[in-house]
C-alpha positions in Angstrom: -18.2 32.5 -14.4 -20.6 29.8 -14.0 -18.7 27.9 -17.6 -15.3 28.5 -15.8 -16.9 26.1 -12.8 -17.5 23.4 -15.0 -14.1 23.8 -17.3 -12.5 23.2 -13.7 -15.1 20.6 -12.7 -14.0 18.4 -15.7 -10.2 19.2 -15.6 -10.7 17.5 -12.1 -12.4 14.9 -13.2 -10.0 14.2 -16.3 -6.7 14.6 -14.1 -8.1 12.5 -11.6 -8.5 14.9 -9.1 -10.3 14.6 -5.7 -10.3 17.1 -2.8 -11.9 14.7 -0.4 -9.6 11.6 -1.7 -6.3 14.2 -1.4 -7.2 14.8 3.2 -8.2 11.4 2.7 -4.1 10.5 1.7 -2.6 13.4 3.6 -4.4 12.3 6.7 -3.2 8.3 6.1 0.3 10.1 5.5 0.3 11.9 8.4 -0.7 8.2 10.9 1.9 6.7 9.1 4.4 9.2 10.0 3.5 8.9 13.8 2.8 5.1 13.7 6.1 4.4 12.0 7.9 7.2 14.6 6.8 4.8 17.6 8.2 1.8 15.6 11.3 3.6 15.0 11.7 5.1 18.5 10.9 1.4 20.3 13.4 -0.2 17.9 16.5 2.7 18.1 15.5 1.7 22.4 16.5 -1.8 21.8 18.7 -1.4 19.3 20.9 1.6 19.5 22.7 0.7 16.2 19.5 0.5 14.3 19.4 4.9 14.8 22.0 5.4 12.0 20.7 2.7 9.3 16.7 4.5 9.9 17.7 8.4 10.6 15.0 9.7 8.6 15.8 12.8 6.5 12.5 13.3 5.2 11.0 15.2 7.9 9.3 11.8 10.0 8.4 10.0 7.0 10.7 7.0 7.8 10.8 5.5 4.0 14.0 3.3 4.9 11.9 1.8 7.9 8.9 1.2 6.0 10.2 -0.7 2.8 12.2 -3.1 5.5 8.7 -3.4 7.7 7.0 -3.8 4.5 9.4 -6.8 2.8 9.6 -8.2 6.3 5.0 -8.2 6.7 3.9 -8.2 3.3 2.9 -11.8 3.6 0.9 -11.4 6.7 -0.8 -7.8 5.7 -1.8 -9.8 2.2 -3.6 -12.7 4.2 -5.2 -10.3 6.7 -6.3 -8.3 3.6 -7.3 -11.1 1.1 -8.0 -14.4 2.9 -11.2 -14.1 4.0 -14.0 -16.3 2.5 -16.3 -13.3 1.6 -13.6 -11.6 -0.6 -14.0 -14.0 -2.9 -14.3 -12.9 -6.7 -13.5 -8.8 -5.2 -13.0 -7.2 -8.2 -9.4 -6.2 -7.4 -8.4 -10.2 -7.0 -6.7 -11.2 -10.6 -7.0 -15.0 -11.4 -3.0 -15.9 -12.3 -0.2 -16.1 -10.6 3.2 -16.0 -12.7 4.1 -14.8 -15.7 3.7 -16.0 -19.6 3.9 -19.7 -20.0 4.5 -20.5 -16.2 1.1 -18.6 -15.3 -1.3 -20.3 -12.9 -4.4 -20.5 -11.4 -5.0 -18.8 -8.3 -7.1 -21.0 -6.4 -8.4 -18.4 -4.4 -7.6 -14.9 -3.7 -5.4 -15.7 -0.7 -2.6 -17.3 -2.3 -0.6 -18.6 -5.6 -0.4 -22.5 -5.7 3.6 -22.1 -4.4 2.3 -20.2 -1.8 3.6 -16.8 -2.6 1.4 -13.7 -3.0 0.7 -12.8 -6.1 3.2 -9.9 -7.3 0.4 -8.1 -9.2 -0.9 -6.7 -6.1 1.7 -4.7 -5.0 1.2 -2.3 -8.3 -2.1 -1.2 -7.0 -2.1 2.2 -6.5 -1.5 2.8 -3.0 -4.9 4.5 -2.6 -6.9 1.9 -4.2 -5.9 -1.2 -1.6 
């Protein structure tokens, strides 16, 4: 009994699994769902025609309305995440922007010399930003 503990112990560990991480996502989940109800509810209010181009068929989840809120805010969540002085050098802040021979510097971890955000960070793992 006490072998068959740690065989699971380490399947856990080598599939990535964690209990605490997994109420950790299903209770982020679960704001989302109400936070982007309200958002969908005040914006079906004001615009009526907006109810057939959001109807969510995946039990509150609202994917459609997300994707649009996120292309429409990712520039604003990445400066409110990123642009503060004592991020500096975090870890999770790659030093290029671009790709291949048009690669640059980022001067900081705010922003790519263009302007843009750098593309990288949006294949973080959800869980990890």
């Amino acid at each position: 009994r006490h072998r068959r503990h740690y065989n699971a112990v380490y399947k856990d560990l080598f599939i990535g699994y964690d209990e605490k991480e997994e109420k950790r996502r299903d209770k982020l989940e679960k704001s989302l769902k109400t936070i982007f109800g309200n958002i969908y509810n005040n914006l079906v209010r004001e615009k009526p025609q907006a109810k057939e181009h959001y109807q969510d068929e995946n039990g509150g989840n609202y994917y459609k309305l997300r994707e649009d809120w996120w292309t429409l805010n990712r520039k604003k969540v990445w400066k409110a995440m990123t642009c503060d002085d004592r991020l500096r050098g975090n870890a999770y802040f790659h030093a290029t922007c671009g790709r291949g021979r048009d690669a640059t510097l980022t001067p900081s971890q705010c922003r790519c010399v263009i302007g843009d955000v750098p593309t990288y960070f949006d294949y973080v793992p959800q869980y990890l930003r």
